[in-house]
MMTF fields as JSON, N, C-alpha, C and O atoms, coordinates in Angstrom:
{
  "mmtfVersion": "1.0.0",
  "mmtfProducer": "UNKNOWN",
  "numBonds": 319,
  "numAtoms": 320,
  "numGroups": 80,
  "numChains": 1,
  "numModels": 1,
  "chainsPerModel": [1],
  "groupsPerChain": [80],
  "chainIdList": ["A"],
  "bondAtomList": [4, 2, 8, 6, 12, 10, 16, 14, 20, 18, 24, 22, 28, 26, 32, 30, 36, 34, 40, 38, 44, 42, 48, 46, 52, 50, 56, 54, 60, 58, 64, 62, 68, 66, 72, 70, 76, 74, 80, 78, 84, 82, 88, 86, 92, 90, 96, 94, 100, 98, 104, 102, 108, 106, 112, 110, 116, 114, 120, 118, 124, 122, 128, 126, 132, 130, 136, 134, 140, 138, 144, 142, 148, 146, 152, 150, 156, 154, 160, 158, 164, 162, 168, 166, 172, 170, 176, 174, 180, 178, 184, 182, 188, 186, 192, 190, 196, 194, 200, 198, 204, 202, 208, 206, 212, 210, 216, 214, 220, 218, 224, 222, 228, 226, 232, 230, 236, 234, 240, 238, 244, 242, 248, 246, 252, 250, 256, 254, 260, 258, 264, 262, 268, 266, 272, 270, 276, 274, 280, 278, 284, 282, 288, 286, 292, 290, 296, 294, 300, 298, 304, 302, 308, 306, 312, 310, 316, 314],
  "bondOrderList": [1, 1, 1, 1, 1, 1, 1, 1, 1, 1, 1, 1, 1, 1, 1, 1, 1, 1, 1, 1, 1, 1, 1, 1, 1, 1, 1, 1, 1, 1, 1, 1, 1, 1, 1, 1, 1, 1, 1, 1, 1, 1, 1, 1, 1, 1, 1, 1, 1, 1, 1, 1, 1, 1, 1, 1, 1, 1, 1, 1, 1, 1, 1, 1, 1, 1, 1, 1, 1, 1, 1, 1, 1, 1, 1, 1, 1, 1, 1],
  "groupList": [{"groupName": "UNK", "atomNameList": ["N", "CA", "C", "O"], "elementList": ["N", "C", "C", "O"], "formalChargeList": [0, 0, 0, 0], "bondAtomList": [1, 0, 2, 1, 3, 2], "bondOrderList": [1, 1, 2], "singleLetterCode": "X", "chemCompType": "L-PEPTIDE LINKING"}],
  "groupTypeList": [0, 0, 0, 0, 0, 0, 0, 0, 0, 0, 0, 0, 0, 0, 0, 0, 0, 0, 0, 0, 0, 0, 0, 0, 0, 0, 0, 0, 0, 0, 0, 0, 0, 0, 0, 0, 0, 0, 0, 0, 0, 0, 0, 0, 0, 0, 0, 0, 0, 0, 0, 0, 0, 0, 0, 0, 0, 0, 0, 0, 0, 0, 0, 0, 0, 0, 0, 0, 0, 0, 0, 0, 0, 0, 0, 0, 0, 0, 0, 0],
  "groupIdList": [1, 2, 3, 4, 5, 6, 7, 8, 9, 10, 11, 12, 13, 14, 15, 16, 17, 18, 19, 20, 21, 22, 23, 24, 25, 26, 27, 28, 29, 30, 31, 32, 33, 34, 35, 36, 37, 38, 39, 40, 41, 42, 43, 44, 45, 46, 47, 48, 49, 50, 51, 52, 53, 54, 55, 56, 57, 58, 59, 60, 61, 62, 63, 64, 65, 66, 67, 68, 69, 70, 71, 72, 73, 74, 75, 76, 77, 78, 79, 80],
  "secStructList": [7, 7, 1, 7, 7, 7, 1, 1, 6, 6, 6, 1, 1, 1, 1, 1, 1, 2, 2, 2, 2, 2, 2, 2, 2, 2, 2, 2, 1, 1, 7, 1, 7, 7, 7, 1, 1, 7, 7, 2, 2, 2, 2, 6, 6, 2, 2, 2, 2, 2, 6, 7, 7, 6, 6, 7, 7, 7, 7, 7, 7, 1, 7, 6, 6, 1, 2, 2, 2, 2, 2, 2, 2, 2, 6, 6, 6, 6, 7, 7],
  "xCoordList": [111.991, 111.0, 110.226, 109.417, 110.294, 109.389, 108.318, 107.46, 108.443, 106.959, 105.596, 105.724, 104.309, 103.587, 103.094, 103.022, 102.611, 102.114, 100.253, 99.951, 99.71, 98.046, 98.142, 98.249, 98.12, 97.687, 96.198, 95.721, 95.441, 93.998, 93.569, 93.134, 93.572, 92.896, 93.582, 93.05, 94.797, 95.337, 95.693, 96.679, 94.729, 93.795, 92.711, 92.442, 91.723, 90.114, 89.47, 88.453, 90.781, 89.939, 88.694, 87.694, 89.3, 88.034, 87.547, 87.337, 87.297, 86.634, 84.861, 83.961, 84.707, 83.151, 82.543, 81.433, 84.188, 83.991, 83.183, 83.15, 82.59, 81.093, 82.298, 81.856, 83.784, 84.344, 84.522, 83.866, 85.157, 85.486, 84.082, 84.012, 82.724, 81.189, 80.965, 80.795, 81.022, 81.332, 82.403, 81.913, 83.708, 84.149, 83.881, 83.602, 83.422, 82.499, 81.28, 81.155, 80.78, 79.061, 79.571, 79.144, 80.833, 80.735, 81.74, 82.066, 82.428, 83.484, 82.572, 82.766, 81.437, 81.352, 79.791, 79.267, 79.011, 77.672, 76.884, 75.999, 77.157, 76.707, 77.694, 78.765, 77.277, 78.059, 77.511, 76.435, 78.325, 78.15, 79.557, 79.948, 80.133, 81.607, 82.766, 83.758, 82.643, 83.933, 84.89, 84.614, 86.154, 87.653, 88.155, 89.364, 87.991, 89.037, 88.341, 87.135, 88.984, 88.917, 88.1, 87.902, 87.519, 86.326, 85.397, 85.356, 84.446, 83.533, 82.02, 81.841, 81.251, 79.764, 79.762, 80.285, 79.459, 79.158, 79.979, 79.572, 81.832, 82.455, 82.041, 81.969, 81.799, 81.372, 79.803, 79.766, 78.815, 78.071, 78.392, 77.739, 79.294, 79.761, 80.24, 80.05, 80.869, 81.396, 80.747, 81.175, 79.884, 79.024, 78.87, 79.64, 77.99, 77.983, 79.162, 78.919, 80.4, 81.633, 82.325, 82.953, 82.247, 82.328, 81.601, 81.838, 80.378, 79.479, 79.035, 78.821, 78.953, 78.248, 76.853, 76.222, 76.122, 74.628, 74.292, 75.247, 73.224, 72.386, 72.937, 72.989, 73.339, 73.959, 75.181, 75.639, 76.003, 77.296, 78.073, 77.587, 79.177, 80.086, 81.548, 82.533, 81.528, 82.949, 83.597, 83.075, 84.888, 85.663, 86.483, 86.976, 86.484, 86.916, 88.173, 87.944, 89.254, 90.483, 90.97, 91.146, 91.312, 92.147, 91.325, 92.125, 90.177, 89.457, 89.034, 87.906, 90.045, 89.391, 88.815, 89.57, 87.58, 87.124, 85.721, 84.868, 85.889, 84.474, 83.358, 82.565, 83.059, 81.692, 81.383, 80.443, 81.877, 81.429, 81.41, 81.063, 81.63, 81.069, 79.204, 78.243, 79.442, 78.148, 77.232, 76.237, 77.025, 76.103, 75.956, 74.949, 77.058, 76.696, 75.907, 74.866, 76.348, 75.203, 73.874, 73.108, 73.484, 72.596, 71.559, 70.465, 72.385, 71.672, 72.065, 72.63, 72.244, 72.727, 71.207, 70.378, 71.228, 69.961, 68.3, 67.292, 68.502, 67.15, 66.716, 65.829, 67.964, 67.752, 67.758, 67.072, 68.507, 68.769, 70.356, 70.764],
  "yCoordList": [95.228, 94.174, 94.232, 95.157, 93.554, 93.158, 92.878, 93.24, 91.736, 90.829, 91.477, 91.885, 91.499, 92.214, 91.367, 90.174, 92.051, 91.289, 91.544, 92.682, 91.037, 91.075, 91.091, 89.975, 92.073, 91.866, 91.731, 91.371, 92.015, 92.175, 90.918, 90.352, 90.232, 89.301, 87.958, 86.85, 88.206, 86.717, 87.14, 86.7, 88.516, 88.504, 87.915, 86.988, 88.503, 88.648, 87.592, 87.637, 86.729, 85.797, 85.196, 85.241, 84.355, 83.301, 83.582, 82.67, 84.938, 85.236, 85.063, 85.274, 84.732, 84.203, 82.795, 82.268, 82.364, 80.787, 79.996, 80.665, 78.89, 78.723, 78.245, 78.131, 78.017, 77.845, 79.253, 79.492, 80.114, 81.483, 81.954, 82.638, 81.454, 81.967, 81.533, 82.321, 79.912, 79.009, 79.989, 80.722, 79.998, 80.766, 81.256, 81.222, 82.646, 83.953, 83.284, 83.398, 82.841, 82.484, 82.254, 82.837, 81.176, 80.978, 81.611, 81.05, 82.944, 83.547, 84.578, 85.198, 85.196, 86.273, 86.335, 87.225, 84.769, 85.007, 85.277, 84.523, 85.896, 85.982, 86.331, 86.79, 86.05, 87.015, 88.02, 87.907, 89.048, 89.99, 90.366, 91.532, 89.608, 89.507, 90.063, 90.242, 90.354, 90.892, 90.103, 89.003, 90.74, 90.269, 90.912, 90.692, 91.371, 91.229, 91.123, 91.023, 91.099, 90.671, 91.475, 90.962, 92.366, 93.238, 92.478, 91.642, 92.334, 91.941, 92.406, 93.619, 91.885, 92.331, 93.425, 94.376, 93.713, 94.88, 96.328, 97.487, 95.533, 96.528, 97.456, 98.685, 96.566, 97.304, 97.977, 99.204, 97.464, 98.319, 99.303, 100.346, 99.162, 100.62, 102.034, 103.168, 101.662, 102.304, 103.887, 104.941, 103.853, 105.417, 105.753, 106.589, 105.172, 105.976, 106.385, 107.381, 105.846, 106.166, 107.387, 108.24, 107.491, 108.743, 109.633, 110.631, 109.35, 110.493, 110.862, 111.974, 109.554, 109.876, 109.808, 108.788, 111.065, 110.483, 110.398, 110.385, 110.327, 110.036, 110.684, 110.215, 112.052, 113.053, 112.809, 113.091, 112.219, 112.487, 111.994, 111.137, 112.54, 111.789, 111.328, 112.066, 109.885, 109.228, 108.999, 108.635, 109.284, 108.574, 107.101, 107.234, 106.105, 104.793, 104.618, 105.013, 104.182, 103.832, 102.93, 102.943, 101.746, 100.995, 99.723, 99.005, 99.62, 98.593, 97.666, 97.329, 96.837, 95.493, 95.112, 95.489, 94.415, 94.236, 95.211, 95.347, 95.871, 96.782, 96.243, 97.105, 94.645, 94.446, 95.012, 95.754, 94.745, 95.389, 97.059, 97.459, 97.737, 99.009, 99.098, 99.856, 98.092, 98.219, 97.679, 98.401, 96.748, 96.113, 97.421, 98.13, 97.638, 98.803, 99.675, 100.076, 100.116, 101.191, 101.218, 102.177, 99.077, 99.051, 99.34, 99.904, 98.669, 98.713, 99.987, 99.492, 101.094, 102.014, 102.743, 103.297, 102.501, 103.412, 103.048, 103.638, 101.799, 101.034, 101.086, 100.572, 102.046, 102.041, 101.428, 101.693, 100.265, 99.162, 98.954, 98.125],
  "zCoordList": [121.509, 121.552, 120.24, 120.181, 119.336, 118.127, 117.909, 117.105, 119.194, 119.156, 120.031, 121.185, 119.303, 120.379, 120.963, 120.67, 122.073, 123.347, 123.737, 124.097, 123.693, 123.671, 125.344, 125.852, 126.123, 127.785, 127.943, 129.019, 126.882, 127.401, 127.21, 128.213, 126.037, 125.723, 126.573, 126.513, 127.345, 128.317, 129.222, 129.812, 129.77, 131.296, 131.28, 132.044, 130.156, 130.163, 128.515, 127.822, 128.512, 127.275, 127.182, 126.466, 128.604, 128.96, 130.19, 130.989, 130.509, 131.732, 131.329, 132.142, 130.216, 130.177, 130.146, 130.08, 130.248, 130.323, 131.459, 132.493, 131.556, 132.573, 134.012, 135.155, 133.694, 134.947, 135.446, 136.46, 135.039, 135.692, 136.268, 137.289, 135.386, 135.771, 137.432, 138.362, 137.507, 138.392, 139.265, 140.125, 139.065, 140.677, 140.84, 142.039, 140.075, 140.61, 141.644, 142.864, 141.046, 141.998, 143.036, 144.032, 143.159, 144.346, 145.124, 146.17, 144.726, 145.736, 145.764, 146.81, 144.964, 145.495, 145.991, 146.66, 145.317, 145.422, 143.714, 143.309, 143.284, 142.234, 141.344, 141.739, 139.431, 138.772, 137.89, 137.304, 137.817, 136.87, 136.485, 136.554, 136.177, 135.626, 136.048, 135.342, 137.262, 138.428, 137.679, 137.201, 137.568, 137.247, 138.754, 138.691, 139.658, 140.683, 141.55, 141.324, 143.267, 144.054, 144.591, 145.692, 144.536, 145.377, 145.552, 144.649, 146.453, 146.771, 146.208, 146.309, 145.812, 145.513, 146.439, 145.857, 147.485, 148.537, 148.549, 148.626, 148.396, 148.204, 146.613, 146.603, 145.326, 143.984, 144.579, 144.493, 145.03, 144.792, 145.838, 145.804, 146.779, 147.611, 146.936, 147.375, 145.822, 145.279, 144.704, 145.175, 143.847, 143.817, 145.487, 145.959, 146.265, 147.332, 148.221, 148.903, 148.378, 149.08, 148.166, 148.793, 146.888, 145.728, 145.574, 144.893, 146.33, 146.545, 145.083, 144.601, 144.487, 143.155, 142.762, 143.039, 141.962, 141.644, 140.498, 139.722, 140.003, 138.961, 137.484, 136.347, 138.098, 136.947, 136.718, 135.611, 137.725, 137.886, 136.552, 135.813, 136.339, 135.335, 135.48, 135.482, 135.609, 135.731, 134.446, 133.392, 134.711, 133.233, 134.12, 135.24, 133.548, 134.115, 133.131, 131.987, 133.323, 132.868, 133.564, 134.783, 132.482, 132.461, 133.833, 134.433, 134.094, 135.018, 134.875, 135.236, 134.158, 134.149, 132.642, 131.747, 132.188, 131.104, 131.06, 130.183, 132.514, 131.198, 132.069, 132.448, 132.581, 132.803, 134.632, 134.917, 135.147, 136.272, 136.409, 137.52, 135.75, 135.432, 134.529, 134.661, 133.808, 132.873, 133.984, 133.905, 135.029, 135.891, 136.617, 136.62, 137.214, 138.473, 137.83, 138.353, 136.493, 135.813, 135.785, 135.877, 135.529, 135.307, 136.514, 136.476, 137.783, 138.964, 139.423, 140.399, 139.563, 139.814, 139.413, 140.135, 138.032, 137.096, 137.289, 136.902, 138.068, 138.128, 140.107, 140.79, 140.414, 141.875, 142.588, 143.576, 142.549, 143.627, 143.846, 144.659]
}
């Protein structure tokens, strides 16, 4: 195979585009840039079903574009 292939950028090109913004709001309720199918409830489930806290340290691979890790952080760190 010669030719390269970009997988990231024609998953997650136009996932900031105001339509992809638009399905989010309305499949999940809000956005904070979910690329898959988890639910708002199921992501913020996530530290507590891992039994993760404040100190803890995750390494994340290969999940998506990155933004639903940076939200959970944020709300994670601000306690809600």
């Amino acid at each position: 195979m010669s030719r390269k292939v970009d997988l990231y950028d024609s998953a997650y090109g136009n996932y900031e585009s105001a339509t992809y913004r638009q399905v989010r709001i309305e499949t999940y309720g809000e956005d904070f840039g979910q690329t898959s199918w988890v639910t708002t409830e199921e992501s913020n489930a996530i530290p507590q079903l891992l039994g993760l806290r404040s100190d803890s340290f995750v390494l994340e691979l290969g999940c998506g574009s990155g933004d639903t890790r940076c939200t959970l952080q944020k709300k994670w760190a601000a306690g809600s």
